[in-house]
N, C-alpha and C positions, 0 to 999 in steps of 0.2 A: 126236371131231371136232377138225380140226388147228387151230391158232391160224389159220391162211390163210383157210381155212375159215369161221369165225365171223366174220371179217374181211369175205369175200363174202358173206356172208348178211348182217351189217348192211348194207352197204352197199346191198344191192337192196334191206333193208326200208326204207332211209330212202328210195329214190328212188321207190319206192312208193308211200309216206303222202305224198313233195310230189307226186307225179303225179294223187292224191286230191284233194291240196286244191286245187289249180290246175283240175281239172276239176269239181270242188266251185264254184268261183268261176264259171265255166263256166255251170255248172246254174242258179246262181241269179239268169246275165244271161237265159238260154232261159226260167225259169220267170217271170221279172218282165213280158217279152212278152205269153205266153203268158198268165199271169194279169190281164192288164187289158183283152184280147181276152175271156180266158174270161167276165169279170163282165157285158162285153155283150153277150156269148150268155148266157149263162144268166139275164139280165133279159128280153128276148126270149122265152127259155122260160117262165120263172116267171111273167111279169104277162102278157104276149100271149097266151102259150098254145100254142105253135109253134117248130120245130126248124128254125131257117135256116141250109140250106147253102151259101147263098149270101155267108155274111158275110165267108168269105173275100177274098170279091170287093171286099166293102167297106175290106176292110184294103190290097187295092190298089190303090183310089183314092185315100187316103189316103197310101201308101206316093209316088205317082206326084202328088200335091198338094203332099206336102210337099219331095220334089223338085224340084218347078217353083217353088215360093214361095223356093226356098233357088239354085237354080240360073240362073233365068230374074229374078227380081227382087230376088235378092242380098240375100233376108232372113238377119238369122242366125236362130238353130237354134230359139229361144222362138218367135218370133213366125213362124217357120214349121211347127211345132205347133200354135200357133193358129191359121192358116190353115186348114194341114189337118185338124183335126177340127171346124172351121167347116162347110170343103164337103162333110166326109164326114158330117156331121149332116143337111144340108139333103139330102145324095143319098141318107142312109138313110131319108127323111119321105117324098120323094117316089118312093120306089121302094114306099115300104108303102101310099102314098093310092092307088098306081096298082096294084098288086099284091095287095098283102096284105089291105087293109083289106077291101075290097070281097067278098071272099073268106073274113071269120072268121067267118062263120056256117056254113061248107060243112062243117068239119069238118078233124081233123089232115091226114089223107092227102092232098086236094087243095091244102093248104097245102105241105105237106111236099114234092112233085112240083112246084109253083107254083115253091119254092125251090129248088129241082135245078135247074129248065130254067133261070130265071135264071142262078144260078150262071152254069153252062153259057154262055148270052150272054155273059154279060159276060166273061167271062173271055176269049173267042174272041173280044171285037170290042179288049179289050185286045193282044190278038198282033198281030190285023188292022194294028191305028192304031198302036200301040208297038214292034213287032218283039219280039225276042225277048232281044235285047239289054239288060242291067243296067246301070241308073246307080247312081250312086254319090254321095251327099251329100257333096261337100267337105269332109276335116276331116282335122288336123294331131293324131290325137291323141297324147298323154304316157300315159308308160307311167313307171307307179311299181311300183319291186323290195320288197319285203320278205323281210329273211334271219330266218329262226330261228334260234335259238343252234347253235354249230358242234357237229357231233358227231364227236369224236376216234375213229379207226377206226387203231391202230395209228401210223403216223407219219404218215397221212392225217388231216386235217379237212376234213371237209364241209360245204363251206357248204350248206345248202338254202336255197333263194327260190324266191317263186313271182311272181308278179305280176297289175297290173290295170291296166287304163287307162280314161283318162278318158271314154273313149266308154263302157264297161262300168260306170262309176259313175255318167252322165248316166243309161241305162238303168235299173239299180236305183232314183236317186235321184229320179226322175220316174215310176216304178212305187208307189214310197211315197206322194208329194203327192198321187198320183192313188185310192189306196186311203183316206186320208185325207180326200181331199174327198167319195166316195162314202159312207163311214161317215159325214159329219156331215150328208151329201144325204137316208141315208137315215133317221138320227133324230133330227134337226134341223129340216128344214123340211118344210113343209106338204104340199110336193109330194111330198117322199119319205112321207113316211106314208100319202098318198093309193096312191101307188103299191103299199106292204105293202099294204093294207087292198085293193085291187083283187087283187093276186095273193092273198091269201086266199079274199072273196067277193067276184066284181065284183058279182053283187047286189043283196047287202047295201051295198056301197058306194055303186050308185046309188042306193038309197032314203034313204041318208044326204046326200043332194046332192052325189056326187061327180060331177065330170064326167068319165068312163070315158073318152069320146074324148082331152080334154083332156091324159089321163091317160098315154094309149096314143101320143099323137104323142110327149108329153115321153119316153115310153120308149123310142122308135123314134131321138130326137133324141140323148139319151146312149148309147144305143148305138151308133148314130154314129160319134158323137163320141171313143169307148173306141176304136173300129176306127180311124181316123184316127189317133191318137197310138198305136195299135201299129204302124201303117205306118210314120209317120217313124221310129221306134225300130227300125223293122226294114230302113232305108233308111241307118239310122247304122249300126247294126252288122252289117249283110250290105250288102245294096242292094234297087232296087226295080226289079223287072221283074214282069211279064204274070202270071208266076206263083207271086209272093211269099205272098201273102194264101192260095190253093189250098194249098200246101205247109203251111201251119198249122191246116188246118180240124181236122183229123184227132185232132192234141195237145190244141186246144182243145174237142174235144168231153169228149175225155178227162176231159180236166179239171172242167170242167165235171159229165160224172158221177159221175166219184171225190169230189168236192166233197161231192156230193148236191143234184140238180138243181133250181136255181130258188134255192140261197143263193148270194148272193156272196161271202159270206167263206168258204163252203166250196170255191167254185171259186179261191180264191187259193191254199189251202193245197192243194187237188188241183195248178192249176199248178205249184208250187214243186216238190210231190214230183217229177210227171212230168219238169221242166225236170232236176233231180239226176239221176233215175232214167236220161235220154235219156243226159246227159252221165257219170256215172261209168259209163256201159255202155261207152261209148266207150275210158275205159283199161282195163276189166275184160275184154271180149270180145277174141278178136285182131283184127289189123288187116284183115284179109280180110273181116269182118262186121261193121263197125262201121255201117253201114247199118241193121240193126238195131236200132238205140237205140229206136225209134218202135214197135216190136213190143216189147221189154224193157217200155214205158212202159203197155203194152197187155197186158202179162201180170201187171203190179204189179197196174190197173185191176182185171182179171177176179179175182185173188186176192182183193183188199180188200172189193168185192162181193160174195165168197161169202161173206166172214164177215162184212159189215156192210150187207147189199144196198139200207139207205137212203144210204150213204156216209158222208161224215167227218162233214157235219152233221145228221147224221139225218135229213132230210128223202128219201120215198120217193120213187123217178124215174116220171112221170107217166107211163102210157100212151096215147101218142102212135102 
């Protein structure tokens, strides 16, 4: 091989590894989304007992709350995450008092069809009353470069950088607080252990004086609450239209079942994988298929369940 030669071949393998790691960076704004969506589905699954396809919808009232609290009353960006997974809390209570609730004794299937046709509505009366048109959360953000050491190619040096911005570290860095308060919620306080203890045996939990309902609103109320603040996350880093929340159902069931259904720390590191897996599909496939990411993420899924069919955290997916 000529000197020229070894010269173009480094040179694509360095442009390579920065097209990795930048899509790397990529994956793990997609998987921090997607993973604090997935925790409130799969609490939903794990303590209720039920697969809502409707949650997506909830991620776009949230998306379209936190919108409105940032656009129409010129909150900044905290306290319009606390708005919206405020209203997306109260809209998840009273969609289950009027829905769901009434309905957990019928069985999955009725449940499961209950949550389609929802879906379904809401999504449609969102186009109705929103359009079709995306907004967009106001924000100026900063983009910080980071170079790795140069690699000399001959009388070329290569800078490599990739970069991030601050919208993409607000994301991550509110994907973390939010994992964080969930692990202290759930063996910490009272509520959270009531909650283990009902998705184990509700039962056995009510003969221990729990109160199941009590129990079941609070689950309905953080999951919510999780949809809500994926929505503005996903209003900061895309936007929020009619069919924000819809477009996500799909990864986060994913996730959710690579996890192993019903834990939430196994649906974070399920999200994280799918969030990489979507994104480095994207520099690895050609540009013609990059569409695809969302089937890549769905053939990891299928692989990792034939060899571990409870998932990452062992726990077996319920049938539902």
């Amino acid at each position: 091989m000529t000197k020229t030669n070894t010269d173009c071949l480094q040179i694509s393998l360095h442009t390579s590894i920065m097209g990795l790691l930048q899509n790397a960076i990529f994956g793990l704004v997609i998987g921090s989304y997607i993973a604090i969506a997935a925790v409130g589905f799969t609490l939903i699954y794990g303590i209720i007992g039920m697969i809502n396809f409707a949650y997506g919808e909830y991620i776009t009232t949230g998306a379209f709350a936190g919108f409105l609290a940032a656009d129409a009353f010129a909150l900044p960006l905290p306290l319009a995450i606390i708005a919206a997974l405020i209203v997306t809390a109260i809209f998840s209570l009273i969609l289950a008092r009027l829905f769901f609730t009434p309905l957990k004794n019928a069985g999955a299937v009725p449940l499961l069809l209950t949550s389609i046709g929802l879906g379904l509505f809401l999504r449609n009366g969102y186009r109705i009353t929103a359009g079709q048109s995306a907004r967009y959360i106001a924000a100026s953000p900063t983009t910080f470069r980071f170079k790795l050491p140069d690699l000399a190619v001959g009388s070329t040096a290569l800078l490599g950088d990739f970069f991030i911005t601050t919208q993409q570290l607000i994301v991550i860095g509110i994907a973390i607080a939010v994992f964080i308060a969930i692990h202290l919620l759930l063996t910490r306080t009272t509520a959270g252990i009531a909650m283990r203890a009902l998705a184990d045996n509700e039962n056995l939990a009510r003969v221990r004086g729990i109160d199941t309902r009590r129990i079941r609103d609070s689950v309905w109320l953080l999951a919510g609450a999780l949809a809500g603040i994926t929505g503005v996350l996903l209003a900061v880093q895309t936007n929020a239209s009619a069919g924000i929340g819809f477009s996500q159902i799909l990864p986060i069931i994913a996730a959710a079942i690579l996890g192993g259904a019903g834990s939430a720390y196994g649906a974070i590191a399920g999200a994280y994988i799918i969030g990489l897996v979507m994104s480095l599909s994207i520099a690895l496939l050609p540009a013609n298929v990059t569409e695809l990411g969302t089937t890549m993420a769905f053939l990891v899924l299928i692989g990792v369940l034939l060899v571990r069919p409870r998932g990452i955290a062992g726990r077996e997916v319920r049938k539902a």
